[in-house]
N, C-alpha and C positions, 0 to 999 in steps of 0.2 A: 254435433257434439253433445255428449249424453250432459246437461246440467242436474248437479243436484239441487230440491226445494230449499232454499236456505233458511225461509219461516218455520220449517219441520225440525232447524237445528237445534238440539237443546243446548245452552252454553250454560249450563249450572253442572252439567256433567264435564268429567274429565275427556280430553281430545283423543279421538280413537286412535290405536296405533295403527293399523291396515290405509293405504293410500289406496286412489286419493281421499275419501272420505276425511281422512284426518285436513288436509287442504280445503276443503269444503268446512267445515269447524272453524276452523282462524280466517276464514273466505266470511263467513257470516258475524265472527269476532272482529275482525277489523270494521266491519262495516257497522255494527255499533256504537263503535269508538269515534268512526267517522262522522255517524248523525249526532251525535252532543257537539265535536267540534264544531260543527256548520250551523248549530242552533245560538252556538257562543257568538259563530262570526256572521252570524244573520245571511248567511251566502251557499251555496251549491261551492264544495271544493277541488279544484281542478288536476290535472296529473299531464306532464310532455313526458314520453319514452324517446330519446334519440338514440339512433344506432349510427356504431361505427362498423366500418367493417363488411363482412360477409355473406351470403343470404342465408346461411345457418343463422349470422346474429340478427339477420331481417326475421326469419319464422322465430325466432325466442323473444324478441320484441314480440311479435304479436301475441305471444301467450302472459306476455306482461301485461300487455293492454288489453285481453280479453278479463284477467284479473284485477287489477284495478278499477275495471267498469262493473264489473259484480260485487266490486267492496261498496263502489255507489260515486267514484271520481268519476268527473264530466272532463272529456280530452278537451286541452290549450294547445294549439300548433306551436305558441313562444313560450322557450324557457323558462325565461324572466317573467312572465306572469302565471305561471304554473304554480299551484301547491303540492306538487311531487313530481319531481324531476327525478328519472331513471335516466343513466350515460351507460348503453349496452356498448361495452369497450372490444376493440380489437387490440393484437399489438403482435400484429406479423412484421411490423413496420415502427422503429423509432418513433416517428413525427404522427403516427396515430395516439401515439402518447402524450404527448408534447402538445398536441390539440386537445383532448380530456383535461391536461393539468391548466390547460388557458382558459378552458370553458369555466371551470373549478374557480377560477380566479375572480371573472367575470357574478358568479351567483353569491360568492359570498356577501358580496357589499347588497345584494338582493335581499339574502337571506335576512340582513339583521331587521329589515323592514317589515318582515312578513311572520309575525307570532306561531303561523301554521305552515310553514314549507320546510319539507323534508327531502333531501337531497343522497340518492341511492346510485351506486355502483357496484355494477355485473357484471359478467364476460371474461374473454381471455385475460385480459389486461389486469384484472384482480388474482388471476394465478399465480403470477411474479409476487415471492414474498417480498422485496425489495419495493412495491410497488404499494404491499399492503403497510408494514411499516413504516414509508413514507409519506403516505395518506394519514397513521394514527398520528407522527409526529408534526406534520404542517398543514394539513387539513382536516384541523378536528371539529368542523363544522360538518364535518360529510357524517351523517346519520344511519346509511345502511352499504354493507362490503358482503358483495357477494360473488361466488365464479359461475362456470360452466357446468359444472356437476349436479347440485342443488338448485339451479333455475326453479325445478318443481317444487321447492319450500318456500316461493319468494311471500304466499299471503301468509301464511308463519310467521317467517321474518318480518316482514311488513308489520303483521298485528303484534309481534312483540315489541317493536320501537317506537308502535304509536301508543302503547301504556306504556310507556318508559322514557325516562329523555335520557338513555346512554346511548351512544353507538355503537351497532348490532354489525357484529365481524363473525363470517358465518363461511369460512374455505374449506374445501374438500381436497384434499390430493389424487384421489380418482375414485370411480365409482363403477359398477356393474350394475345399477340400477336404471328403470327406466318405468317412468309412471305414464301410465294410459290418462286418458280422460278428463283432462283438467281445460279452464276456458280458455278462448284463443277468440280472437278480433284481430280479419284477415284485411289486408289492405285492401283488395280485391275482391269487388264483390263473386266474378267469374272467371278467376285463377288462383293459384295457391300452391306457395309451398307446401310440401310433405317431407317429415326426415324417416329417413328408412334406418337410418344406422347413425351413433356417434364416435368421437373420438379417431384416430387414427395408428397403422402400426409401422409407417413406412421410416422413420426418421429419416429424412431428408435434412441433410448433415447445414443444411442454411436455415433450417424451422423449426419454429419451437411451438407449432400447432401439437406435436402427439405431447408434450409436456407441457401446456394448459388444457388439452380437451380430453386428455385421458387413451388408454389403449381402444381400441375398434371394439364396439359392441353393437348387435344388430338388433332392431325390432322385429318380432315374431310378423310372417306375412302375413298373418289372417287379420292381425288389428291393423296393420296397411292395408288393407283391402277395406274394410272396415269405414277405416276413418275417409280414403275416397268417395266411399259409395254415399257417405253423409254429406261431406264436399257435395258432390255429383246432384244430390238430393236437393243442397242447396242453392243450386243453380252455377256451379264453377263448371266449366267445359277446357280445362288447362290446369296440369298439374306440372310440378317441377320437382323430381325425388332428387331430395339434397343428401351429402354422405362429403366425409371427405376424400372418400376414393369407393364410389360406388361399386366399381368393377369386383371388390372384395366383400360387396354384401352375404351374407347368409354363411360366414365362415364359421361365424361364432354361436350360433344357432343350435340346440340340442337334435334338431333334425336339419341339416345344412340340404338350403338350396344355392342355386345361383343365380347373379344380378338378373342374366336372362331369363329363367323361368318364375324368375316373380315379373318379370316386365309381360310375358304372356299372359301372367293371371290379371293382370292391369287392363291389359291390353280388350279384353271381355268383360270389361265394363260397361254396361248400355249406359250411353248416351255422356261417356267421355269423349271429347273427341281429340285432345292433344296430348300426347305425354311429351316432356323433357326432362331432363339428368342431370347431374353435375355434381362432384367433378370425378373425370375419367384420367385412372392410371392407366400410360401405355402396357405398362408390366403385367399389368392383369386382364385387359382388353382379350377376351375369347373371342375363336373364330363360331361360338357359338351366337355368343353375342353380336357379334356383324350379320350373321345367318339374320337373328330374331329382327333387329332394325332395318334388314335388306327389303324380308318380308310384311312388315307390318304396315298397319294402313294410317297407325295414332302416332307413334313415335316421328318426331317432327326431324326434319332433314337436317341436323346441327347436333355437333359433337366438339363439345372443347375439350382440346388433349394436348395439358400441357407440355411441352417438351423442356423449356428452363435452358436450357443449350445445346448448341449442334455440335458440341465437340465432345467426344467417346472421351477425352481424358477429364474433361472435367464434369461430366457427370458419372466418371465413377466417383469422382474427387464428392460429388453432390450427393452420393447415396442414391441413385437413380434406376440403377439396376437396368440398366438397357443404353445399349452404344446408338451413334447417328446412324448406324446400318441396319440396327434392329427397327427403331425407330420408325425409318422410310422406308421399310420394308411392310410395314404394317399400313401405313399412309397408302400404300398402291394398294396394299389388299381389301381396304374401307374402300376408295373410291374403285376399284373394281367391281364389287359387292354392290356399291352403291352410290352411284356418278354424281346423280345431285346432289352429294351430301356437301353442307358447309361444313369447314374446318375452323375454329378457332386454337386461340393458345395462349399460354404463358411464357413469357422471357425473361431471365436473370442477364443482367448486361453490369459486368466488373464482380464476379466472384473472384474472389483471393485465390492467384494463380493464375488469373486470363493472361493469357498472351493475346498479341495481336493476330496470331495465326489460330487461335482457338475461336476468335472473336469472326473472323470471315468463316470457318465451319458456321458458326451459327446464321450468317448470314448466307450461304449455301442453303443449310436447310430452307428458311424462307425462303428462296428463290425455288425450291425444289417442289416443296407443298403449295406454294401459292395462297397461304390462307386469305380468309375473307377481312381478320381483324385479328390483330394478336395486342392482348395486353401488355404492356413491356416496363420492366420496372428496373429501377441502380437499387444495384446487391444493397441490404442495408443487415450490419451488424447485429444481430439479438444475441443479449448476453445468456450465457447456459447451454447455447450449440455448439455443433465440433468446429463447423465455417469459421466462430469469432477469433479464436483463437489459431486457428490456421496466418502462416506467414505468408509473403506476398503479397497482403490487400494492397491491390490496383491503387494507384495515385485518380483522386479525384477529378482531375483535370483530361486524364484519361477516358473517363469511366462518362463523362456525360460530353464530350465528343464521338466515343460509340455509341452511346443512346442516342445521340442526335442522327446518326449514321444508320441506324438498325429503323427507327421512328419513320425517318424518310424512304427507307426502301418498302419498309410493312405496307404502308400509307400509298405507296406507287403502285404496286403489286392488287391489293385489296379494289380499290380502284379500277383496275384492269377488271378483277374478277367479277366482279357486283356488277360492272357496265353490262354482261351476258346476259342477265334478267332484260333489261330494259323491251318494253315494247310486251315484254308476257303478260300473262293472268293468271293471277296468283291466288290464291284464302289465303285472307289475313284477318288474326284476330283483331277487332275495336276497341282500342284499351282506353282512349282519353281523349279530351280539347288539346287539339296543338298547344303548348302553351306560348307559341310568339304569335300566333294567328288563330282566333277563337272561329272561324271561318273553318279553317280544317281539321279533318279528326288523327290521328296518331293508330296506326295498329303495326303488329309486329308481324311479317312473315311465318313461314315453316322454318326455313332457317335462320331466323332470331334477327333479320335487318326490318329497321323501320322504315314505313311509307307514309307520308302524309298526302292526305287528298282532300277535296272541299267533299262535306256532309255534315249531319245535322248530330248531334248526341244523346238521339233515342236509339242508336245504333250501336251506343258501348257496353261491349260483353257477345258479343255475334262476332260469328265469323260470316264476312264479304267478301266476292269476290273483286278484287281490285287490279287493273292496268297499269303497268308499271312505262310511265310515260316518258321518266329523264331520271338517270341515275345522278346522285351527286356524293358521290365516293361511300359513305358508309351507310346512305339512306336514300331514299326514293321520292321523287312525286310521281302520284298516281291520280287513275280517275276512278269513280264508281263503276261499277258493271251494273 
């Protein structure tokens, strides 16, 4: 990542307009502002970025803490002894909220203790004007309000609220902007997210992702090439291109390519050696794209394609654009193309309208795909989609007796499939110490299931070949090869 010199920045001059330069200016202004504080509080000031949510809002955390480490904050793992507390918010889901406003709760009584803690909110969840309004009216200790649009202003923002003691409310309603080159601190030292694209254009009639993250807009391939080959340089050998529907990469492009041939320019990367994806629309899934993942030697054997329901009436009901026939139709054309692929997914279990004859459709499908592991979630309400106001919504009692019911077939099924490994040899990347058992290390397969095996943790960030010696449903013990 290209850094600018921040001792070369003059701050007697006005802040240039052209990004990101202008971010590198309030990057070197905040961090001014930072050393008087610290000389006040005789101490180094600390900063926790929590994320909720996504691996979208996991890679925009790391560009928050690649930034706050350049203002000159030393990371605190705990909230409560942090001097800048960042809550990167989701709110696909009620009680992702409902967790933010407890947290909230929890730091005020922190805050009145601490002359120098600053306390900031980003992400979906600051989209909702109902959400920003109720922040300015009962959380007027919260210091900075920011969304999904403007992440790339956060040291701006930042350096304006630390010369100022108002609260700095800073929303966007969408954006077509996309800034290259600004810092980032990867959790991993050898793997990494990359976003190819943001926003979405599917409206899926139960989400209110395209109305916080804005319509689809793509990053130009050459500064994704770009920015892996720096990764790559860096020593990461595992990449994961995030989108919310990758398969619609490069529509929005002044020269439109597609998902597939930017995965082949990836692909001739020296000395990459894994790529992963996520997330894949069935609706847009090409058989060009099956071709490219059939053939390649990096793209890892694991494809999550959510499907949300096996019944054709209620994912037109969902904005889905593809019936359970299209659907498994395309399920046999993947593992034709390509046997060993794992399969994950997503499940909506009590959308407004299930019936109980809609509800075994979708447990048909499972039976039919066999996935490895399906996410499975109870419909929950977001107010401003077509779903909320739909009539029907499923009785409660209903709705988490088929989740208990769909839970335990996944879980049966999954089981079955993963026991097939057992007794192989596998490369799996070395990602970390167990953490119930510092004896053994933790890596993840080609298709995304964990093994743990006894070795030592000079080992983490390689890929090893490992024996897969006992399956135990969604993970492995193995030995070293």
């Amino acid at each position: 990542m290209k850094i600018l010199d921040l001792s070369k920045i003059d701050l007697s001059k006005e802040a240039p307009e052209v990004e990101p330069e202008r971010q590198y200016y309030f990057i070197a202004k905040a961090r001014a502002i930072l050393k008087k504080q610290e000389e006040e509080a005789g101490r180094k000031l600390t900063f926790c970025v929590t994320t909720f949510g996504c691996q979208m809002n996991a890679r925009d955390s790391e560009k928050l803490t690649g930034i706050l480490e350049q203002i000159g904050y030393i990371e605190e793992p705990e909230e409560e002894k942090a001097d800048f507390v960042i809550f990167n918010t989701c709110t696909v889901r009620e009680n992702a909220n409902q967790r933010v406003y407890g947290r909230l709760g929890q730091l005020k009584r922190v805050k009145k203790t601490n002359p120098y803690m600053l306390i900031g909110l980003c992400g979906c969840m600051m989209q909702e004007p109902e959400v920003v309004e109720k922040l300015k009216k009962s959380y007027r200790f919260v210091d900075l309000i920011f969304g999904t649009h403007n992440i790339f202003k956060f040291a701006e923002l930042a350096a304006t609220r630390l010369e100022s003691s108002r609260m700095v409310i800073d929303i966007w309603k969408d954006t077509d902007k996309i800034v290259e080159n600004l810092p980032s601190e990867r959790k991993f030292p050898f793997k990494s997210g990359v976003n190819i694209m943001f926003g979405c254009n599917n409206f899926c009639s139960y989400c209110i992702v395209p109305y916080v993250r804005g319509r689809e807009r793509s990053r130009e391939p050459e500064a994704i090439i770009e920015e892996i080959k720096r990764l790559v340089a860096d020593g990461v050998v595992e990449v994961m291109l995030l989108g919310q529907n990758v398969n619609s990469y490069g529509k929005t492009l002044d020269n439109p390519i597609t998902f597939a041939q930017l995965l082949k320019e990836i692909e001739n990367i020296d000395d990459l050696k894994r790529i992963r994806f996520m997330t894949s629309h069935p609706k847009d899934l090409s058989d060009e794209l099956i071709e490219v993942m059939a053939q390649s030697k990096k793209i890892c054997r694991h494809l999550h394609l959510p499907v949300q329901s096996g019944s054709s009436r209620i994912l037109k009901q969902m904005n889905r654009k593809y019936t359970k026939e299209q659907y498994l139709s395309l399920v046999e054309k993947l593992k034709t193309a390509i046997p060993d692929l794992s399969l994950t997914t997503d499940i909506i279990v009590g959308f407004p309208g299930e019936t109980e004859e809609d509800f075994e459709e979708t447990l048909d499908v499972v039976r039919k795909v066999r996935y490895d592991s399906a996410f499975t979630f109870i419909y929950s309400k977001r107010t401003g989609t077509p779903a909320a106001v739909m009539e029907e919504q499923v009785p409660e009692e209903i709705v988490k007796k088929r989740f208990h019911r769909l839970l335990t077939e996944v879980q049966r099924i999954a089981e079955e499939v993963c026991s097939v490994h057992e007794g192989s040899v596998q490369s799996v990347l070395v990602e970390a110490v167990n953490e119930q058992d510092p004896s053994l290390m933790t890596g993840r397969l080609s298709n995304n299931l964990l093994v743990h095996f006894p070795a030592t943790s000079d080992i983490i960030g390689q890929l090893k070949e490992v024996k897969l010696t006992a399956c135990k449903g969604f993970y492995y013990i193995g030995e070293l090869i």
